[in-house]
N, C-alpha and C positions, 0 to 999 in steps of 0.2 A: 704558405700559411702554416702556424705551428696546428699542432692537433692537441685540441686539448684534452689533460689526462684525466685521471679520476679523481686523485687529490685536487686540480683547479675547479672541477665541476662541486666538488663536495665542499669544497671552500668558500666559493661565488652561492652557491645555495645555501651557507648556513648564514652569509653575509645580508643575502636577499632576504631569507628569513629573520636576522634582526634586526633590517633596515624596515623591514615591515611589522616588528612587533614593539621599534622604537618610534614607527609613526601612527599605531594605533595605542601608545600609552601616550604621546602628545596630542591626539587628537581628544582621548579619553579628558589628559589634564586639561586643555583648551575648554571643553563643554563642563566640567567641574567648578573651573574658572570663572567662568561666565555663569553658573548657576549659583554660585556663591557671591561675586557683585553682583546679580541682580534681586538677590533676598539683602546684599549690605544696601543698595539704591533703593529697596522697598521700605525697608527699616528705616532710611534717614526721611521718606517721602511721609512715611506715616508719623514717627515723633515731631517733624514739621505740623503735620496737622493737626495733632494733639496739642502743639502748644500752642497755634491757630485757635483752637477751639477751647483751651484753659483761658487764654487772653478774652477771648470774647465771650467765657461764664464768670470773669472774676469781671468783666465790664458789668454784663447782665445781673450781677448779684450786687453790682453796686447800686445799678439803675431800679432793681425791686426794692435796696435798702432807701435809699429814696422816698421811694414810694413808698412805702409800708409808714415809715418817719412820718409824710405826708398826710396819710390816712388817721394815725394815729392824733397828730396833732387837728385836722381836719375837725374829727369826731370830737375831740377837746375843747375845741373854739379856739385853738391858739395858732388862730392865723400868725400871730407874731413873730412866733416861733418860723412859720415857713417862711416868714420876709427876711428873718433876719438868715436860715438857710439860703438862701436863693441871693442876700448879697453876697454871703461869704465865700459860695461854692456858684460858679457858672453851668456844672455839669445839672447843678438843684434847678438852675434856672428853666436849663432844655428840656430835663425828665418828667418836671411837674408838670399836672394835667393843666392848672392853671398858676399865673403869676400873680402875686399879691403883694402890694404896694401899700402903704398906707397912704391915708386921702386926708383928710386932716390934720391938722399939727397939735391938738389935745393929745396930753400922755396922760394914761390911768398908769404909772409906774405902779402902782400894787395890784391895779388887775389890768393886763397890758388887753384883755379879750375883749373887752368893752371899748378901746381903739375904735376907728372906724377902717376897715380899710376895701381895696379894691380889687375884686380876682377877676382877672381877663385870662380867655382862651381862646385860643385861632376856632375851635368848633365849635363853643357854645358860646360865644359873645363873651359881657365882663355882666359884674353883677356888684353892687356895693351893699356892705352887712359889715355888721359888730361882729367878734365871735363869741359872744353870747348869745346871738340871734342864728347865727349858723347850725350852733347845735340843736335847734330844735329840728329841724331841718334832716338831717343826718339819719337818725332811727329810720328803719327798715329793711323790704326784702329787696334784693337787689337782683335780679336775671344776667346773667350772664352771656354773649354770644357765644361762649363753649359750650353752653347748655348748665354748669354751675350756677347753683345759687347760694348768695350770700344773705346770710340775718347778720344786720347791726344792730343793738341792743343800743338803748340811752346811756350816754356816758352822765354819771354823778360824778361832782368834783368830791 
């Protein structure tokens, strides 16, 4: 067996020493690695959900403009106005509280409110009224189950 010298000993140890401080900078970069795709996998998990949740505020501001529309004409007596919404758009059809059909085939073409028509609802049955007759109806305080409350005022044409 050869005997090993000083130079092999001092050679083999500086080799050991950089095979061990080239596998603690790879293991360094490995956890680096991995700390960094898992903040890039966070970030794409999160902008996912944000657009999840844009699409379904741009849905939901659709569905209050709707409604608000609906309210507005409501308080106006221009049921018309919501029938002829509610043919042209399907989404008018689902979002409204009630669906309003005309019931008769008399047209007041200059005052369409005086119509007769028909508003049904899955939860409060249907009800038939002019929307001239509607707005009396309308005025009031309204409760809320949030606990808000609303004042509607008379609407004057």
């Amino acid at each position: 067996m050869s005997n090993p010298t000083t130079e092999n000993v001092k050679t083999a140890f500086q080799e050991a020493k950089k095979d061990l401080e080239d596998k603690k900078q790879a293991d360094l970069k490995a956890k680096i690695q991995a700390i960094i795709r898992a903040t890039l996998e966070k970030i794409e998990e999160t902008e996912k959900s944000i657009e999840t949740q844009r699409q379904g505020i741009k849905r939901d501001q659709g569905t209050v403009a709707i409604l608000r529309a609906d309210l507005k004409d409501l308080e106006a007596g221009r049921l018309d106005l919501i029938e002829e919404r509610q043919k042209k758009d399907e989404k008018a059809k689902t979002v409204s509280i009630a669906v309003i059909s005309k019931v008769f085939s008399e047209n007041y073409y200059s005052q369409p409110w005086r119509n007769t028509f028909e508003l049904v609802s899955d939860a409060l049955g249907s009800v038939t009224t002019t929307g001239s007759t509607f707005t009396n109806y309308v005025p009031g305080t309204y409760a809320l189950n949030s606990g808000s409350v609303v004042n509607i005022s008379p609407f004057y044409y």
